[in-house]
C-alpha positions as CSV (number, residue, x, y, z in Angstrom):
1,X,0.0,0.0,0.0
2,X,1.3,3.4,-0.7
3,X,2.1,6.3,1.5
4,X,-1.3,8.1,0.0
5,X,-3.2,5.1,-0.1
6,X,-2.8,4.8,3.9
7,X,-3.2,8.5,4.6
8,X,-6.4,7.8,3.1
9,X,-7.3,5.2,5.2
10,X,-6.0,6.5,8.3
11,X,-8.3,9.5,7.5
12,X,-11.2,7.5,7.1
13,X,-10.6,5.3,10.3
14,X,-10.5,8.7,12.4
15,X,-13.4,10.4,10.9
16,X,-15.0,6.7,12.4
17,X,-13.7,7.0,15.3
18,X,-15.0,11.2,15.7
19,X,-18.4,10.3,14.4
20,X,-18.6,7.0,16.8
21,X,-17.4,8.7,19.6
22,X,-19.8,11.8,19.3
23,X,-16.9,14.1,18.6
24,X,-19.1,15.3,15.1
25,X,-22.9,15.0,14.1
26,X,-24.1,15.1,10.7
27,X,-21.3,17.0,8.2
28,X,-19.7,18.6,11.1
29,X,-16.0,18.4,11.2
30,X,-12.9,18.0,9.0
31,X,-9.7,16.3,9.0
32,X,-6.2,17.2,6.6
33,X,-2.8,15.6,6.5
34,X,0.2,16.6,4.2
35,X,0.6,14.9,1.7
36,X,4.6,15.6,1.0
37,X,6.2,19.3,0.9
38,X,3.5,21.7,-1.4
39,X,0.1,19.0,-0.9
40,X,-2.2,18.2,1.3
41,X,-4.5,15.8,1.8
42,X,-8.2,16.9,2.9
43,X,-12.0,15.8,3.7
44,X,-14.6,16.8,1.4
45,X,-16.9,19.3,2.0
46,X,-20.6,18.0,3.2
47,X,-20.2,14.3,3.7
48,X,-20.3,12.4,7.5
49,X,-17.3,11.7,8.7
50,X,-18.4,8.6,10.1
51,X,-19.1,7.3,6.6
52,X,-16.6,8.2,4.7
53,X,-14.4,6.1,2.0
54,X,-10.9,6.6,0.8
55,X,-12.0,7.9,-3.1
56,X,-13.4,10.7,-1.0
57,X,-10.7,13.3,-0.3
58,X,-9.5,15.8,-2.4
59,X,-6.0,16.9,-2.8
60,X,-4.8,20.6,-2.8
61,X,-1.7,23.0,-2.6
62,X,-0.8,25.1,0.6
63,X,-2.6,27.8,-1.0
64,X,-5.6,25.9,-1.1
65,X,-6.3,24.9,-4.5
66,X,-7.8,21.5,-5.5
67,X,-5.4,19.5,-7.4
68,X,-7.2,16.1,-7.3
69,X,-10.4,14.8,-6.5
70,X,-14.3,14.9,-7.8
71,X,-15.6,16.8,-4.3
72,X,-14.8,20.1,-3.0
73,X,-12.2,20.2,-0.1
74,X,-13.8,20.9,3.3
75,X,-15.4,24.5,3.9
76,X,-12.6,25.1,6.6
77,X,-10.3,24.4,4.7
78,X,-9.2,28.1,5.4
79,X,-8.3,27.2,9.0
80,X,-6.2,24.3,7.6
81,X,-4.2,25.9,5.5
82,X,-3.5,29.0,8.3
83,X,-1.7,26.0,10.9
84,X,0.7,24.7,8.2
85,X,1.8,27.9,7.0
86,X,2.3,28.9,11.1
87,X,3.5,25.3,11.9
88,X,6.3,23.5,9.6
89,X,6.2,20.8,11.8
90,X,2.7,20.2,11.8
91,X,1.9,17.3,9.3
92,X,-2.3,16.5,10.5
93,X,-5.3,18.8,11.6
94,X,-8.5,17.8,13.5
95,X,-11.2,20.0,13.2
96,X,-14.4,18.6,15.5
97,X,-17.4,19.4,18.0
98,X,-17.1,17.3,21.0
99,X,-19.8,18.2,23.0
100,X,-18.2,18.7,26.6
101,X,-15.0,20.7,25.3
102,X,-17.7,22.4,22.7
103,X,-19.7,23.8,26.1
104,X,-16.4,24.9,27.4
105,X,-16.0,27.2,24.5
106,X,-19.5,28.3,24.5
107,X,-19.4,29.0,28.3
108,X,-16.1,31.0,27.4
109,X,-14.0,29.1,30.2
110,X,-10.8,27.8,29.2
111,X,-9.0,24.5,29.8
112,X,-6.3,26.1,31.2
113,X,-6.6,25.2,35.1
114,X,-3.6,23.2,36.4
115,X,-5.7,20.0,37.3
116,X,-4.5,16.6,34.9
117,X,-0.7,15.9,35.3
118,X,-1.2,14.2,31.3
119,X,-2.7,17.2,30.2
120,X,0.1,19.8,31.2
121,X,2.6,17.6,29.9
122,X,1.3,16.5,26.9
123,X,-0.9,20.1,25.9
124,X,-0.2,22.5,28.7
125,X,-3.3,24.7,28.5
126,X,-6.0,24.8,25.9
127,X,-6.7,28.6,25.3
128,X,-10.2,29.5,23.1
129,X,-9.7,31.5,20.1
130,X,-12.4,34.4,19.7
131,X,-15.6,33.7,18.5
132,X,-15.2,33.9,14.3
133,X,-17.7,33.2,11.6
134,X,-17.2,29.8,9.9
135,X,-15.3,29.4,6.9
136,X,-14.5,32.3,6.7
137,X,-11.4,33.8,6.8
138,X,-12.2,35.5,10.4
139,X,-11.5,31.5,11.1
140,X,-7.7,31.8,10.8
141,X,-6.8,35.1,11.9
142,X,-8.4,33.9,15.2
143,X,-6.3,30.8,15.4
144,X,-3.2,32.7,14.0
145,X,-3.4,34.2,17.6
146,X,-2.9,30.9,19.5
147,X,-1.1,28.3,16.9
148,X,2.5,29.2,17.4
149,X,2.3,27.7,20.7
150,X,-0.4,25.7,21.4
151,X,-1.1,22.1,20.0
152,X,-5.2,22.2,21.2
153,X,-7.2,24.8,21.2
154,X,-11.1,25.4,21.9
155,X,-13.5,27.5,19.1
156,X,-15.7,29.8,20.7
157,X,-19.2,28.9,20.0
158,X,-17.6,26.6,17.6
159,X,-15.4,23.4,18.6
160,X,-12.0,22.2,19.4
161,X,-8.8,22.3,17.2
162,X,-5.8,20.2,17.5
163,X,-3.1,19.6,15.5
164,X,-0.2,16.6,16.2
165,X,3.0,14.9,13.8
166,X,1.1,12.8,12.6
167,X,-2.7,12.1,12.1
168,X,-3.2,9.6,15.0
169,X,-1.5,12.1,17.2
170,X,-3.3,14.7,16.1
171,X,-6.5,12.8,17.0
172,X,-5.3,11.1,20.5
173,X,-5.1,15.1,21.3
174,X,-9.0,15.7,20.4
175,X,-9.5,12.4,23.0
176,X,-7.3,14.2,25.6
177,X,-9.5,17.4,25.4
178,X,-12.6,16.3,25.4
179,X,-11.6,14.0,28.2
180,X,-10.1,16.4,30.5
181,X,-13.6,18.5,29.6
182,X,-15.4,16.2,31.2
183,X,-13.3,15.3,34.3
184,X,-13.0,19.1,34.9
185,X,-17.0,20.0,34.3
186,X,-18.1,16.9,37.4
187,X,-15.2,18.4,39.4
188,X,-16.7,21.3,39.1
189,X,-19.7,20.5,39.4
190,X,-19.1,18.6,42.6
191,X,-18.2,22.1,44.1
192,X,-14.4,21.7,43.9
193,X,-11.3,21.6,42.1
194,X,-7.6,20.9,43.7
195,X,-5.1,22.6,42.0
196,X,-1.4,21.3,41.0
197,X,0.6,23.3,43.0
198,X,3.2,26.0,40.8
199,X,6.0,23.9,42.2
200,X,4.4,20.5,40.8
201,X,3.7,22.0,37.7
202,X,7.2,23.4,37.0
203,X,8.3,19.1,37.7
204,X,5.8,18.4,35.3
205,X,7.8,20.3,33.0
206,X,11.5,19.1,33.9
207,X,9.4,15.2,33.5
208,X,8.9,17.0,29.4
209,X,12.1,16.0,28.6
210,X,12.2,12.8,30.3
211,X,9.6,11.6,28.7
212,X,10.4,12.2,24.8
213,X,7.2,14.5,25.1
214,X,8.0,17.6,22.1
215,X,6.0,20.7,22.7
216,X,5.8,24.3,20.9
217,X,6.5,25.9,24.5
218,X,8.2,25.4,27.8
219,X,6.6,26.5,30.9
220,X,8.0,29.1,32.6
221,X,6.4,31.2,36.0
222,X,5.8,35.2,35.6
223,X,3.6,35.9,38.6
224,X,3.6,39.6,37.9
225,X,1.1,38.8,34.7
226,X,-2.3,38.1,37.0
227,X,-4.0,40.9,35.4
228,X,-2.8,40.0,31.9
229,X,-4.2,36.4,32.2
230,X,-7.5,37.6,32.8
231,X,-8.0,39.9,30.2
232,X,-6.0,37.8,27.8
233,X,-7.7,34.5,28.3
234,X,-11.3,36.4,28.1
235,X,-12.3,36.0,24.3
236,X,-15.4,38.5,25.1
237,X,-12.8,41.3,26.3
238,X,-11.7,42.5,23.4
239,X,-7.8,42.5,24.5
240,X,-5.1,40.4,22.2
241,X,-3.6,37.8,23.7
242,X,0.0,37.2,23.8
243,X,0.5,34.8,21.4
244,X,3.5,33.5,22.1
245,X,3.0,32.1,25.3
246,X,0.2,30.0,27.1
247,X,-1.2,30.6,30.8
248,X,-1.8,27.7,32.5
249,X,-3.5,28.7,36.5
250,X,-1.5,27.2,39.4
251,X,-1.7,28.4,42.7
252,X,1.5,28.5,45.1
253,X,1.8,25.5,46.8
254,X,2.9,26.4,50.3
255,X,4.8,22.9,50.4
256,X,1.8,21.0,49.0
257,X,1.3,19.4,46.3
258,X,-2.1,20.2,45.5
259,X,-3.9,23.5,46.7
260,X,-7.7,24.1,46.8
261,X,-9.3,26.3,44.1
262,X,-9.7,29.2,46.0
263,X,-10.4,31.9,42.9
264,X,-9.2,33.7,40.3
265,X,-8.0,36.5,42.1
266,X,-5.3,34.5,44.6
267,X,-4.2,33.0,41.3
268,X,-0.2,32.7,40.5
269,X,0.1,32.4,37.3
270,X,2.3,30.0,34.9
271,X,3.2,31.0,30.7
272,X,4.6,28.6,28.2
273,X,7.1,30.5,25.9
274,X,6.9,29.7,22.3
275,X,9.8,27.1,21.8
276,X,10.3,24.9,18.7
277,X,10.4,21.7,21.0
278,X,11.8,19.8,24.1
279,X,14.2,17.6,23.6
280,X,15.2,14.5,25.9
């Protein structure tokens, strides 16, 4: 089987997997891989991803035009093209809705509380990118904000984006956020949420490079930038975030490991600096 020939498989097999898990409903959602240097490799516009079939996708340049294929590339395929051109090392994109994550971004809260040890290593936080008007190229701009250095993201009043080295990496992410939406909305729901401590955070982060685990930014603490975090993690506040860093909140830990939520306000809080990746 060739290279393509698996690509379109793989695509097919994780548009299953989305639409079985409840990640997309109906048309929603798109997947893209390149396809060598100057291709890529794309869903079609208006078909189910749970039923799709390799002959399906449609082949275009980076600047978007279709090359190969009897369908139309997917409608966001704007939004596609925008995370290659930021990320060189960025060879799949997961466009879906899953429904936890999805209520995040409509709530306007962030995934960006220091809770899951797997989730700060593997994504650090999961910022939302301002609300934009599908397929349109409002889409990009607002992801342009948040790509350099982030490999998840949430959609306000849209969905989730991630993006990985491959497709199947690029999809485990979409698992990761959706699950950690779900473990964080009972938490919260039960009343509480303990905190990883700054301190346990910044091992998390030395643990990076043990682990083999690349990322587009390293954490590093600026307490001074409170009032930064909460306007710039605030999609309704109209301020531009700094986009090349991520804010993950972790209170001090006092010697402890984990510290009560205890609001907003007592916050410390921790940014990723954009980095090309951590090595071993």
């Amino acid at each position: 089987m060739s290279a393509e020939s698996t690509l379109r498989a793989d695509i097919v097999e994780v548009g299953r997997r989305m639409y079985a898990r409840g990640y997309t409903a109906s048309n929603d959602g798109n997947i893209s891989v390149r396809l060598g240097a100057d291709r890529l490799l794309m869903t079609p516009k208006s078909v189910c991803k749970g039923f799709m079939t390799p002959d399906m996708m449609c082949i275009t340049d980076l600047e978007g035009r279709k090359l190969q294929g009897d369908r139309d590339p997917s409608s966001e395929m704007l939004m596609h093209l925008e995370v290659y051109r930021q990320r060189p090392d960025v060879q799949a994109v997961v466009h879906a809705h899953p429904p936890t994550a999805t209520g995040f971004a409509v709530a306007g809260i962030p995934l960006d509380r220091a809770v899951l040890a797997e989730v700060l290593t593997t994504l650090g936080s999961i910022p939302i990118a301002e609300y934009a008007t599908p397929s349109t190229k409002e889409l990009p701009e607002a992801v342009r904000k948040y790509i350099k250095a982030h490999d998840g993201m949430l959609l306000a009043n849209h969905g989730a984006l991630t993006v990985g080295t491959d497709l199947y990496g690029a999809y485990y992410k979409m698992e990761t956020i959706e699950h950690f939406a779900k473990i964080s909305l009972v938490a919260r729901m039960l009343g509480r949420e303990n905190l990883l401590s700054r301190e346990e955070v910044m091992r998390l982060q030395e643990l990076r490079g043990a682990y083999g685990i690349k990322a587009p930014a390293p954490i590093c603490a600026e307490p001074e930038t409170d009032a930064q975090f909460t306007q710039g993690m605030d999609p309704s506040s109209g301020s531009v975030p700094d986009a090349s860093c991520q804010v993950v909140q972790a209170p001090k830990g006092g010697g402890s490991r984990l510290v009560a939520d205890i609001g907003r306000d007592t916050q410390l809080t921790l940014r990723l600096r954009t980095h090309s990746a951590i090595s071993t």
